[in-house]
Structures are given as structure tokens and as C-alpha cells.
C-alpha positions as CSV (number, residue, x, y, z in Angstrom):
1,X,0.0,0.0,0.0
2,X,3.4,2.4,0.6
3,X,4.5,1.4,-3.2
4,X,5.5,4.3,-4.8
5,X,4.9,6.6,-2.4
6,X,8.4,8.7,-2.3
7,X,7.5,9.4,-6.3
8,X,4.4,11.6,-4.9
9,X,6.4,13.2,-2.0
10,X,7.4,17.3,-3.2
11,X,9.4,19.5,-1.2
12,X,7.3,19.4,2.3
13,X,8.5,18.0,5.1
14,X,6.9,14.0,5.6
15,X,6.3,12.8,8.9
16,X,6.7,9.3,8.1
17,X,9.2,8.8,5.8
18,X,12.8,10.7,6.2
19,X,14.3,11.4,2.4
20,X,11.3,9.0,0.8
21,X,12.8,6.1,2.6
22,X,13.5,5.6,6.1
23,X,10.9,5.6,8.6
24,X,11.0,8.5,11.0
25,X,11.4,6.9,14.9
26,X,7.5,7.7,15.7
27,X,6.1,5.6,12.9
28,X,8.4,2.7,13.4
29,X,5.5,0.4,14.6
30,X,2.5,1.5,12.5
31,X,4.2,0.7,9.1
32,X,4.8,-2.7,10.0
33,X,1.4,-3.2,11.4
34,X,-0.7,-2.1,8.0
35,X,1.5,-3.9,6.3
36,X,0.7,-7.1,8.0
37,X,-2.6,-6.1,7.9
38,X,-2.7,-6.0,4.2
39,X,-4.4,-3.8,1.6
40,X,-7.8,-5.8,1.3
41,X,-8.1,-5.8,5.3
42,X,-7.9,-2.1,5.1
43,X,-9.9,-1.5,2.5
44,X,-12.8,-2.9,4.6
45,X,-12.1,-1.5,7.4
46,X,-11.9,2.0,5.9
47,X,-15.3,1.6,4.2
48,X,-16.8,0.3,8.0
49,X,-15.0,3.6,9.1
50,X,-16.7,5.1,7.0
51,X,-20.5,4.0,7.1
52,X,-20.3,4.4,10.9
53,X,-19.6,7.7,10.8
54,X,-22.0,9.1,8.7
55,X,-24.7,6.5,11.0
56,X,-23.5,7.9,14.0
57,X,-24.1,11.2,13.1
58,X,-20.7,12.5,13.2
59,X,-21.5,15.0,10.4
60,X,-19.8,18.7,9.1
61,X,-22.2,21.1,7.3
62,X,-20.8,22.2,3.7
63,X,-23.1,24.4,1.6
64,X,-26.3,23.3,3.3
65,X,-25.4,19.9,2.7
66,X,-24.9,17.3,5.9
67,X,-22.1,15.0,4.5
68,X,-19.8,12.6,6.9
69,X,-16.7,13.9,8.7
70,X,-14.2,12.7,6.7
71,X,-11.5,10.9,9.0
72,X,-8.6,8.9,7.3
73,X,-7.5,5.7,8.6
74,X,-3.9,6.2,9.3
75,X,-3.2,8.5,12.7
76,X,-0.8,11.2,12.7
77,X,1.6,9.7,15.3
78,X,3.7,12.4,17.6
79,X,6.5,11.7,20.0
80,X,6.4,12.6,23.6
81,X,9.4,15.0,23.3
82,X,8.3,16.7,20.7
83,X,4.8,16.7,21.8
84,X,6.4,18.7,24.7
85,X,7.6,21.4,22.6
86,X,3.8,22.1,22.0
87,X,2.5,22.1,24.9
88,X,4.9,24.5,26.5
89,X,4.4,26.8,23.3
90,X,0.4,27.0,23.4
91,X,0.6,27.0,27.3
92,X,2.9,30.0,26.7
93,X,0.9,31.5,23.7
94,X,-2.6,31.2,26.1
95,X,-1.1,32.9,29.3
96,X,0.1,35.8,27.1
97,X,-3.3,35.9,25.0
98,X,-5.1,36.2,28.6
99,X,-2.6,39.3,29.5
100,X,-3.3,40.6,26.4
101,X,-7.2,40.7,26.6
102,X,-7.7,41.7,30.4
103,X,-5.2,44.3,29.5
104,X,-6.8,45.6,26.4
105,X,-10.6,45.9,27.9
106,X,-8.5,47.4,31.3
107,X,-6.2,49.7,31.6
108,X,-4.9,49.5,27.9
109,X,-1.0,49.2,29.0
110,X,-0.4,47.5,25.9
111,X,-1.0,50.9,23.7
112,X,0.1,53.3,26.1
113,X,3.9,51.3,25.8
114,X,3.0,51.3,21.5
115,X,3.7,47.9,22.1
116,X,0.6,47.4,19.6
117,X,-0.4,50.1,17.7
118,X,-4.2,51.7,19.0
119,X,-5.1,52.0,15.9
120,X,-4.9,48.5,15.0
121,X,-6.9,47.0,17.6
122,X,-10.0,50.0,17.3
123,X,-10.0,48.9,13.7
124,X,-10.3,45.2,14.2
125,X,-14.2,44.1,13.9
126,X,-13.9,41.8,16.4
127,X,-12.7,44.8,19.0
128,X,-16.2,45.1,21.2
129,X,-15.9,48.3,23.3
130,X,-19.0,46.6,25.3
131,X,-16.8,44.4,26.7
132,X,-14.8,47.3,28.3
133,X,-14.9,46.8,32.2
134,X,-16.5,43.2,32.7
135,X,-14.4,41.8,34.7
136,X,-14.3,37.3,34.5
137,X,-14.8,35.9,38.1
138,X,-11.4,33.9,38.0
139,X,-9.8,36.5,35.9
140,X,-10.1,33.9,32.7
141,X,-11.6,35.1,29.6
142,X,-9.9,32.0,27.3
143,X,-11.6,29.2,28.8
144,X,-10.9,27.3,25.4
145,X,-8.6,27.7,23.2
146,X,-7.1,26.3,19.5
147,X,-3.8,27.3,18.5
148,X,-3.7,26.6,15.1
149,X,0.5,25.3,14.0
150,X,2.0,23.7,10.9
151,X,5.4,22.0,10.7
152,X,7.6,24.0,7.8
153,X,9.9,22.7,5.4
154,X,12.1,21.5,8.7
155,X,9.7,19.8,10.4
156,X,9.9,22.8,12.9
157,X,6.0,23.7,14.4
158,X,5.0,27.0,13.4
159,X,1.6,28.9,14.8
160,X,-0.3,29.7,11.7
161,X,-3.2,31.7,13.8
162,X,-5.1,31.9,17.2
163,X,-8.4,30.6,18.0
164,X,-10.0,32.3,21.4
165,X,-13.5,33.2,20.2
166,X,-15.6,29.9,20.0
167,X,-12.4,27.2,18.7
168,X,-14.5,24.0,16.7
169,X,-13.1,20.6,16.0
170,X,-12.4,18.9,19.4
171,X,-15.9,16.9,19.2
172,X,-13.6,15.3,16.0
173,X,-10.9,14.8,18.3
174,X,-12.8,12.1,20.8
175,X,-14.6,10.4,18.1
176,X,-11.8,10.4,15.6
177,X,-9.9,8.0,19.0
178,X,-12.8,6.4,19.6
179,X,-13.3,5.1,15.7
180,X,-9.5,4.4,15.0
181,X,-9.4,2.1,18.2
182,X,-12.2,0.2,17.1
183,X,-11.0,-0.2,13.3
184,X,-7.4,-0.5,13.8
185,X,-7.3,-2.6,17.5
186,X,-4.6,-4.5,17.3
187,X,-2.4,-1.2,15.8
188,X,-4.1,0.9,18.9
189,X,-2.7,-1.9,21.0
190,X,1.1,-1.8,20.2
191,X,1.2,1.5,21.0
192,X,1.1,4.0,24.9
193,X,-0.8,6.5,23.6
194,X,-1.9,9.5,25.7
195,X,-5.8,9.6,26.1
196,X,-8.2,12.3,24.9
197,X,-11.6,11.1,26.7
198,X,-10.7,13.4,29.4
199,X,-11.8,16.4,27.6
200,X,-15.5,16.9,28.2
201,X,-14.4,16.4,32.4
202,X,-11.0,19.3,31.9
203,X,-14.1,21.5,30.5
204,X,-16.6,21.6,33.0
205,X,-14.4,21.8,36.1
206,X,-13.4,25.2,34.2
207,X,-16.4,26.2,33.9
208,X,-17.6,25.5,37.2
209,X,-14.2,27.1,38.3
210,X,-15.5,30.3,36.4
211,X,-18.7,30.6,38.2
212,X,-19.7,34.0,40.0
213,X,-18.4,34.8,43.2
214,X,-20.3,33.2,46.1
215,X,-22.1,30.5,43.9
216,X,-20.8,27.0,45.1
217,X,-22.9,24.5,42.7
218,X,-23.2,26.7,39.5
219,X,-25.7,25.7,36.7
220,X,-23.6,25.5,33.7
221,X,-25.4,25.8,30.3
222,X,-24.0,25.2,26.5
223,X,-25.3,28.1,24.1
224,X,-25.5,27.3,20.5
225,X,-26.9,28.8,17.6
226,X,-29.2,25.5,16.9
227,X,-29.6,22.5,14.3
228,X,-28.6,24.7,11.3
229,X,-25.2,25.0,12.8
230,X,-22.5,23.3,10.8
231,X,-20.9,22.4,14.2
232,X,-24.1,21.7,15.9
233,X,-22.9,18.2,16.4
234,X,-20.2,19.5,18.7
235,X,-22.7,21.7,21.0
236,X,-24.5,18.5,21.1
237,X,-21.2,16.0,22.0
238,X,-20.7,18.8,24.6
239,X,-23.4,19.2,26.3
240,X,-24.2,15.5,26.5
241,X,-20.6,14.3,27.8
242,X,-20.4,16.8,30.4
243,X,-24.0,16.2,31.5
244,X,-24.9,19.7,30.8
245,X,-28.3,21.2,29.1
246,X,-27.9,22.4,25.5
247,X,-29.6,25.6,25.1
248,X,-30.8,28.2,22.5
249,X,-30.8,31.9,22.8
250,X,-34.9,31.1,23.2
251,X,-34.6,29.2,25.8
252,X,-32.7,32.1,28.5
253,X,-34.1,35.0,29.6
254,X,-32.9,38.0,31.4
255,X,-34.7,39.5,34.5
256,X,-33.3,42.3,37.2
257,X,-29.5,41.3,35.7
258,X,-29.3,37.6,36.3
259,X,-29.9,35.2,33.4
260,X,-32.7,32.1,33.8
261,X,-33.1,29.0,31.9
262,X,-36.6,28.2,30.6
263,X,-37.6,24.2,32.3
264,X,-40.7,22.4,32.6
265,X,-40.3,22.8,36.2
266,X,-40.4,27.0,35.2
267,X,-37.6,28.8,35.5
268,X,-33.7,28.1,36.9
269,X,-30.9,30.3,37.0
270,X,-27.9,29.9,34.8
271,X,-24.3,30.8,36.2
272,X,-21.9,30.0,33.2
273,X,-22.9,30.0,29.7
274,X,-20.3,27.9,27.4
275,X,-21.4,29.7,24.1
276,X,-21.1,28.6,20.9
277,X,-21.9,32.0,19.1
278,X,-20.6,34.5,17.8
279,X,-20.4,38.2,19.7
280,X,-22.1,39.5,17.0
281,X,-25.3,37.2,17.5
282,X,-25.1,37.1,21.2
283,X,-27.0,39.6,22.8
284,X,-29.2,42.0,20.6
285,X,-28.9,45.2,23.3
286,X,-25.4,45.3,22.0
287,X,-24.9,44.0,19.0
288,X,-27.1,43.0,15.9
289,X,-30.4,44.0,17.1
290,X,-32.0,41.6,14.4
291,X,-30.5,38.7,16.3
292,X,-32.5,35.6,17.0
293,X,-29.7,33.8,18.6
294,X,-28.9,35.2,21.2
295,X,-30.4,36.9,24.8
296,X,-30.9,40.1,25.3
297,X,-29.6,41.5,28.5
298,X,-26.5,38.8,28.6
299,X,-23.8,41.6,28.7
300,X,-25.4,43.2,31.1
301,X,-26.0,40.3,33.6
302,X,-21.8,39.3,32.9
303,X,-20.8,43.1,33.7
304,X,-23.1,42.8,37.1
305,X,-21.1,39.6,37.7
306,X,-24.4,37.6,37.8
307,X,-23.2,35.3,34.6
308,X,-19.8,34.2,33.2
309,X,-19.6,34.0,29.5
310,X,-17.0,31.2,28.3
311,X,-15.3,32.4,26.0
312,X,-15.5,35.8,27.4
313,X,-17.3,38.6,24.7
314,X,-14.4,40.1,23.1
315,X,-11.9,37.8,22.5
316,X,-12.2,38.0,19.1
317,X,-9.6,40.9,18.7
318,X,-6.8,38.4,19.6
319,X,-7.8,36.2,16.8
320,X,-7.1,39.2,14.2
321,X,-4.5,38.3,11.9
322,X,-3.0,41.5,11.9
323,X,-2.6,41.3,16.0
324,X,-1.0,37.7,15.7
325,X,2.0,39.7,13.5
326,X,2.6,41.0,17.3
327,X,2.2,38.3,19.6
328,X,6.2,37.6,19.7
329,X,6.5,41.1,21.1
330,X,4.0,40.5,23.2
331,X,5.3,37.1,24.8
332,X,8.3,39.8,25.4
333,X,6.4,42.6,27.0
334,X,4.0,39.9,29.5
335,X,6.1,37.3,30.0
336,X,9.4,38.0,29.9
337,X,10.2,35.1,27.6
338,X,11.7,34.6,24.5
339,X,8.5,32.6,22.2
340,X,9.0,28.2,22.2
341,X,6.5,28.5,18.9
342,X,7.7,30.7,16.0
343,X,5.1,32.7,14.2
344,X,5.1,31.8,10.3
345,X,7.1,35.0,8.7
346,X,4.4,37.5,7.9
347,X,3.7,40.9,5.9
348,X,1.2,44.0,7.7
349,X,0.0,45.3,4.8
350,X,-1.3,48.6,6.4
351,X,2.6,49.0,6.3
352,X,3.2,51.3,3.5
353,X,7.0,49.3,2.7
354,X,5.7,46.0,3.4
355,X,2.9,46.8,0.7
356,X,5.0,47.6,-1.8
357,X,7.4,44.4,-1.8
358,X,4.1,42.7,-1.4
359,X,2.3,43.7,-4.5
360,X,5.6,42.9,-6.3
361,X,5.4,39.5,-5.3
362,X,1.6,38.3,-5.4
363,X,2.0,35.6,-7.7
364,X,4.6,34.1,-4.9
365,X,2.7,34.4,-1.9
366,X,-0.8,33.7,0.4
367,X,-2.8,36.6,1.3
368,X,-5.2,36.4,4.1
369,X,-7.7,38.8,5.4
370,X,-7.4,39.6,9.0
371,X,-10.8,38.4,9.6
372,X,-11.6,35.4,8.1
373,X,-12.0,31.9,9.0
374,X,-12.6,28.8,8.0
375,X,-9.9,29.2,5.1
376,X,-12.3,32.0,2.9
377,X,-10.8,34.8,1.2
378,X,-7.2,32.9,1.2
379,X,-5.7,33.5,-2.4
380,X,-2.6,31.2,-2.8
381,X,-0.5,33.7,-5.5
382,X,0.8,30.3,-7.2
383,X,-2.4,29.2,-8.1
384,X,-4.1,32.3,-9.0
385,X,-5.0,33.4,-12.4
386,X,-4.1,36.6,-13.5
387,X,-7.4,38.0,-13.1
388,X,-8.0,36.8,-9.6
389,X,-4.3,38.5,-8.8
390,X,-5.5,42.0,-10.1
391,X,-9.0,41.6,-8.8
392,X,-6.9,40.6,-5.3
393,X,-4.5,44.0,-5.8
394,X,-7.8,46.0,-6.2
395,X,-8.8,44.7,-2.8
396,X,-5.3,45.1,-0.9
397,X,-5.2,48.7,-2.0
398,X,-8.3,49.4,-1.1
399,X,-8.3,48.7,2.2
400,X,-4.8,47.4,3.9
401,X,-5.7,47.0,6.8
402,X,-7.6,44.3,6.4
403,X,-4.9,41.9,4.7
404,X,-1.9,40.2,5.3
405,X,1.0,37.8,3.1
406,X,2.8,35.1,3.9
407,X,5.3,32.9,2.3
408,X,3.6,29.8,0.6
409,X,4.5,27.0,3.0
410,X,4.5,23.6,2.2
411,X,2.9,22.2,5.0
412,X,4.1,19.1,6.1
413,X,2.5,15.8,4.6
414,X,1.7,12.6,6.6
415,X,0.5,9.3,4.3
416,X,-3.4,9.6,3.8
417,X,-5.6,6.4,2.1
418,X,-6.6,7.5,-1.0
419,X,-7.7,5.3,-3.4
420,X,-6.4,1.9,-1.9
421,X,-3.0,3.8,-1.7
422,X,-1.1,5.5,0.6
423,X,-0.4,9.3,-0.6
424,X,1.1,12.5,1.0
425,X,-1.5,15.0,2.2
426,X,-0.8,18.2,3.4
427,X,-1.7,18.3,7.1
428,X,-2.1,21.1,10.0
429,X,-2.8,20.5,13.8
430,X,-5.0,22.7,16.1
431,X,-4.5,21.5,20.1
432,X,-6.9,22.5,22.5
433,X,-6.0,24.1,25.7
434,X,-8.2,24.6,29.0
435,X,-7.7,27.3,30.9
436,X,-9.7,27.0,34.5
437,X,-7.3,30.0,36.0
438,X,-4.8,27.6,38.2
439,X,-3.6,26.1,34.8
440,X,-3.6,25.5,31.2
441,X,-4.0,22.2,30.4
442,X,-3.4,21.2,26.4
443,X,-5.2,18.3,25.3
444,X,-2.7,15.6,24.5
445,X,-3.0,15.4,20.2
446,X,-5.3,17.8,19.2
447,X,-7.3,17.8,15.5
448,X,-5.2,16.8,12.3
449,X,-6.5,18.2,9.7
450,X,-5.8,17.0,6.2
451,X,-6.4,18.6,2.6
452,X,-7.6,15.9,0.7
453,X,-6.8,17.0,-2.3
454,X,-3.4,16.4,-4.4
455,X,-1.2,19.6,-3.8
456,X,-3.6,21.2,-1.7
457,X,-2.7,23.5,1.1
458,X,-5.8,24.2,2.4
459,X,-7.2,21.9,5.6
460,X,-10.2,23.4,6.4
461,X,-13.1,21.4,7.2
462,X,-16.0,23.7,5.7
463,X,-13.2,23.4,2.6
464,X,-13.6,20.1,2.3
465,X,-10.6,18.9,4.2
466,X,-10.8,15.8,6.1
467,X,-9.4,15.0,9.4
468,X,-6.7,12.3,10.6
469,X,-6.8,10.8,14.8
470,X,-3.8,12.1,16.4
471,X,-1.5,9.7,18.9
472,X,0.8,11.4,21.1
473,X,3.1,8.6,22.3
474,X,3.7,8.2,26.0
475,X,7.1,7.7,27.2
476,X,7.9,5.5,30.8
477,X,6.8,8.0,33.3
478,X,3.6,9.0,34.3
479,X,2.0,8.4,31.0
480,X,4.0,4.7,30.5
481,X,0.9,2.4,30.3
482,X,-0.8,1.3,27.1
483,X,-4.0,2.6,26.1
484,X,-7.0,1.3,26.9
485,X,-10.2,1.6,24.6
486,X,-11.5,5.5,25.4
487,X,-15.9,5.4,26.0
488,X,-16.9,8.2,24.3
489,X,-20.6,8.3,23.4
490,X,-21.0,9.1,20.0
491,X,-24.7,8.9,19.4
492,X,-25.7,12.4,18.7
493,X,-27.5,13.0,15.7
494,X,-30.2,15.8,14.8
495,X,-33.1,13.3,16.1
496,X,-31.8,14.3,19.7
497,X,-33.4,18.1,19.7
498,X,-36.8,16.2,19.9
499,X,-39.1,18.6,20.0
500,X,-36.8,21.4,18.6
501,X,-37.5,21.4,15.4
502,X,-41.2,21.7,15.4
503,X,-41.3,25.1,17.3
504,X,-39.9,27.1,15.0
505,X,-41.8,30.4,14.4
506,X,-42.6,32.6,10.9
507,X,-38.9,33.9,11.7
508,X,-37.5,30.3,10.7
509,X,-36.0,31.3,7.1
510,X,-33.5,34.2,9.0
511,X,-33.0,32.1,12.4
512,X,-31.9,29.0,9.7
513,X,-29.6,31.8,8.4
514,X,-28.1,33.0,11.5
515,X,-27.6,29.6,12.7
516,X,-25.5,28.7,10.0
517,X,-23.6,31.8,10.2
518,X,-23.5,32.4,13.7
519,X,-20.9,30.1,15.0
520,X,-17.1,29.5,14.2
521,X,-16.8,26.3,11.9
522,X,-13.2,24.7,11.4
């Protein structure tokens, strides 16, 4: 099933094999086990991988079309020391991101020193001047984070961009262990592999931890945007594996600054609201008044200290682009550290020199606007046409601001099943830390992404990029004890809202919308 595979293998960096022969220390055990395995044998057990996704309802929304997660059968496998590398760099990159943000809607430091720019962060959209003031009971406004990183041409890990608004993917990180262990057992076996069922347990004792001052047993909700959701399966997973309710923004109400939960036994007061949308949609006092998402009065409850919103309103200006261009300095300026994760090399094209070698060289590079997500608006100069160059240079010099270039990196590949072959795919990895104010813990593995396509550098999900399950060996310590099967229940389809889906009112058409617009996707 490897035949042939160093002829497809361009100048990225391959996890698997070192110089398209050799097999690199961590996957020094799986080889050998496929290959006894046998390409028929795998063939059947990727089409059972297959089916039982799409029956369990482990779906991604593309287009208004419900189609099965992809997940590829071969894990990304990681070693513990380099594993460690990570952690210590997101750990790192979370603490400063948390000075950052209580700094920013504070005492604003950070601009007085010019350390950033003011005007970059009052032009970013996701800068929320509502936000100003509310202080988070534990002093924690990332609860959760995803730290986006790539390996470069070196195999070094690189952070491509932060995630601290409302991070996706980590449902795909249980269930993705949970289906490789079941069609690749006796592989799983062989292997320590650090565990991931933990997750949904690190999350609620940080919410808990985030509750309002004086409340001991605090009624934790998850907020999400509803069925039309492309991530809805997540808010679901969620909910159910930390034995919380799922709510809708219907289903709160605010009264004398404290927010209550609509029951059949009337009403219950809500402490902590894990939400899954956007600012924008959250609370219609503040934001888009046409909102049928959110609640209004939520702001006002969380800057009363009556309600802790998780991830805090606000964050969003952290996941700018154009701010991530300063978070080295900013490591610096909080920390006192030098940064264990490198940004990838990266052009402000509000900067009038920067601009100018850039729109010299936009056949060689990526340009990415500061807002975006989900991989839209990225132009890869290589592959553009000259039209979509000039209608791109237009854009840029229309607005700067909102733009930034990078080198075209050749993200590193890891052998993907395509076909009945083995082929290189271009892969990414977002870990998920917890913040619950004592420490950041960083899930051990995190979501592999993987373009699908040949050549493609692109791994988004809502771009049609699949996923891969991601082992990160154990070593004899602590961790030195093989992995045993992880129970994660799976079973969450659209059929669980019940009753749900049969209240919808003459507003259903813009609610549909909103749902499917309203929360981060990855």
C-alpha cells in the first residue's frame, strides 16, 4: 500500500518517511502493522469507518449539505518530546493571550507602551468596546482555546493563527480515537498512547471554576446557535458528555440582571454559559439587534457579575490576523520570555514598505484577510489566475488594513488512504488548551486536519478537508501504560433536539440563516 509513495512526495516535510525512505522513529511500529494487515483488510475497514460515521451522526455542514466527517485511517503519530515542545508553546501563547485581553478591555497598558499600535486594535471588527470593564470571576476570559500550528519545510511547528473566540473541532478529536481504536485494534494496542476522553471532564471543572463569586454548585449551560449549525454536532457531544443542558438563545431570559433558563419545572438560574456563538449574534442590546440567537440583556448580567460568559465577549480581537503579527512582542512585553512556537514569517499590509514588496510579489505568496475563518478569502498567488491577482491587488489597496501575506508554506504531509493507496497530504494541527485559571491544560493530540486533495494546502473542514486521529506517544513516566479503549458516546445525531425542530416560528428562514452563520466552523 506504501508502493510508490516517495515518487508523490514534493518538497514538504513527511512525517513518516525521512528522504522517501527511512521511517522517522515515531512511525516505526504503525508501518509494520498495516503492512501485515494487508491492503484488502484495510480496505474494509476504511469503508466500516466510514459508514459508521455518517450512522453515528458524526457530520460537518458544507453548503447546506450534511455529509460525513471525513477521518482517514492512518493516525498522525507524535512523540512525547516533541509533543512537549507544543504544549509549553500553546501553554505560553494562552497565558500571554489572557494578558493581552484583560489588558486591552483594562487599563490599555499595551497601547500606552505602543507595544501594539491603537489603531490596530479599534479597527479590528472583532474589538467590542462593550466588553470594556466586565471583569471574568477567576480573571479567565480564554476558557478554550485552538492554537492553530503547521510544521515547515524543517519539520519545525510553526503557529499559523489563534483561535479564542468559540475554537471548533475537538468533538472530532474524541470520536476520531474512539473510531480508529475500534477499526485498527490491534495497531491501537502496540502503541502507549496518551488519552483524549478526558476532555469533556478538563471543561466543565473550568467552567464550574468560572462561576460567579459566592455561587458553590453553578448551573452550567452550553449556548448554541441551533440544528442549522454546521458544528451543531459538537454543541451537542458537549453538552451531552459533560452532563450539561444544550440551550438556545430562546430558551434564557434576562430579569433584574441575572440570566434564567426556561424548564418544565419553570424557571432556573444559569451561572456560566459555554457559548457557541458569535459576539455578533449574542446579545441583541449590543450587538445586531435583528438577532434571534442570542439573549438580550447577557452583557449586562456578565458586567453585574451575575453570569460568566465562556469564551469571554471580546476575545475575538486576539484572533485578528493582523494582531497575531505582534504576539512575539508580546510574549516579550508579558512574560518576559523569549517565544517556544515561532510565528510563520508574515507581511502588515497597512505598512506602506511592506505593501510595496508585497504587490511585487503576489504571484509568490498567500494573502489572508485579518478576519476570516474557515480558510475563505485565502488567495494562494501560485495558483491564482491573473485576473484573480489583479481583482486581489484592487482589494489590498483598497483597504490594507484588512490583509496580510505570507510565504507559501509547504505544510508538512503525513501518508493519507486514498484510493487503496497510501499518498502524501498536506496536514495542519490545532491542540486544544483549558484554561480554569490555576492552569492551562493542552489536550494531549489535538485535530489533524488534512487537505484531501493532491497539492492542496488548504485543511479546512468547511473546505472540504478531512481529518486524521492524532497519537501522542507516552514515554515510561507517568504516561507509560498502554492505552486502553476511550468510551466516548458518539450517538448524537439531529433526532436528539426532539421537539426542537417543530417550534420554530414565521422567523425560521433568518433564524436558519443565523444559525449557519453564527458560530465558528473549522
Amino acid at each position: 500500500m506504501f508502493e510508490d509513495y516517495a515518487t508523490g512526495m514534493g518538497a514538504a516535510y513527511d512525517e513518516m518517511f525521512e528522504d522517501g525512505e527511512g521511517l522517522r522513529t515515531p512511525y516505526s511500529q504503525l508501518q509494520p502493522s498495516l503492512q501485515q494487515m494487508g491492503s484488502a483488510e484495510l480496505q474494509t475497514r476504511v469503508e466500516a469507518l466510514q459508514s459508521s460515521y455518517l450512522d453515528q451522526g458524526v457530520t460537518f455542514d458544507i453548503g447546506g449539505e450534511e455529509r460525513a466527517f471525513p477521518l482517514d485511517v492512518l493516525p498522525r503519530v507524535i512523540e512525547m518530546d516533541q509533543w512537549a515542545k507544543v504544549e509549553t508553546g500553546v501553554q505560553q501563547r494562552v497565558q500571554t493571550l489572557e494578558k493581552f485581553l484583560d489588558d486591552l478591555y483594562d487599563a490599555g497598558r499595551v497601547l500606552q507602551d505602543g507595544i501594539v499600535p491603537r489603531r490596530v486594535v479599534t479597527t479590528s471588527s472583532h474589538f467590542h468596546r462593550a466588553a470594556a470593564g466586565i471583569e471574568p470571576p477567576n480573571g479567565v476570559r480564554v476558557h478554550v482555546s485552538g492554537i492553530d500550528l503547521i510544521r515547515d519545510d524543517e519539520g519545525e511547528f510553526r503557529v499559523l493563527e489563534d483561535n479564542v473566540r468559540v475554537p471548533s473541532g475537538v468533538s472530532y478529536v474524541m470520536t476520531n480515537r474512539r473510531a480508529i481504536a475500534a477499526a485498527l485494534p490491534e495497531t491501537f494496542a502496540e502503541h502507549r498512547i496518551r488519552p483524549v476522553a478526558g476532555y469533556p471532564q478538563k471543561l466543565l471543572t473550568a467552567l464550574r471554576a468560572a462561576a460567579p463569586a459566592g455561587v458553590t454548585d453553578p448551573n452550567v449551560v452550553v449556548l448554541t446557535p441551533g440544528v442549522f449549525n454546521g458544528a451543531y454536532f459538537e454543541h451537542a457531544l458537549l453538552a451531552r458528555t459533560m452532563g450539561v443542558e444544550l440551550v438556545e438563545g430562546r430558551d434564557l431570559e434576562c430579569r433584574r440582571g441575572r440570566v434564567m433558563m426556561r424548564t418544565t419545572q419553570g424557571l432556573e438560574p444559569v451561572h456560566v454559559i459555554y457559548r457557541r456563538v458569535d459576539d455578533e449574534f449574542l446579545d441583541p442590546v449590543h450587538f445586531r439587534s435583528n438577532s434571534l440567537l442570542g439573549c438580550s440583556g447577557l452583557i449586562n448580567a456578565a458586567r453585574a457579575g451575575n453570569v460568566t460568559i465562556a469564551n469571554a465577549v471580546g476575545n475575538g480581537v486576539a484572533d485578528d490576523k493582523l494582531i497575531y503579527t505582534y504576539l512575539p512582542d508580546l510574549v516579550r512585553y508579558y512574560l518576559g520570555e523569549e517565544p517556544v512556537l515561532k510565528n510563520v514569517d508574515t507581511w502588515r499590509l497597512g505598512d506602506a514598505d511592506h505593501r510595496e514588496e508585497v504587490m511585487d510579489r503576489l504571484d509568490e505568496l498567500v494573502l489572508k484577510p485579518v478576519d476570516g475563518s474557515g480558510g475563505k478569502g485565502i488567495v494562494i498567488g501560485p495558483q491564482a489566475s491573473k485576473a484573480e491577482l489583479d481583482e486581489l491587488r484592487e482589494k489590498v489597496l483598497q483597504d490594507p488594513r484588512s490583509w496580510i501575506a505570507q510565504p507559501v508554506i509547504q505544510l508538512s504531509t503525513v501518508p493519507t488512504y486514498v484510493n487503496g493507496m497510501m499518498r502524501p497530504r498536506h496536514v495542519d494541527l490545532r491542540p486544544f488548551a483549558v484554561n480554569d485559571g490555576n492552569r492551562v491544560w493542552v489536550l494531549p493530540g489535538g485535530l489533524t486536519r488534512v487537505a484531501l486533495g493532491e497539492g492542496e494546502l488548504i485543511v479546512n473542514s468547511s473546505r472540504g478537508g478531512g481529518s486524521k486521529d492524532t497519537w501522542v506517544l507516552a514515554g515510561h513516566g507517568r504516561h507509560g501504560v498502554r492505552a486502553e479503549p476511550e468510551r466516548i458516546e458518539l450517538h448524537t445525531t439531529r433526532q436528539d433536539v426532539g421537539p426542537a425542530l417543530d417550534s420554530f416560528s414565521s422567523q425560521k428562514d433568518q433564524q436558519q440563516q443565523q444559525q449557519q452563520t453564527g458560530g465558528r466552523a473549522c
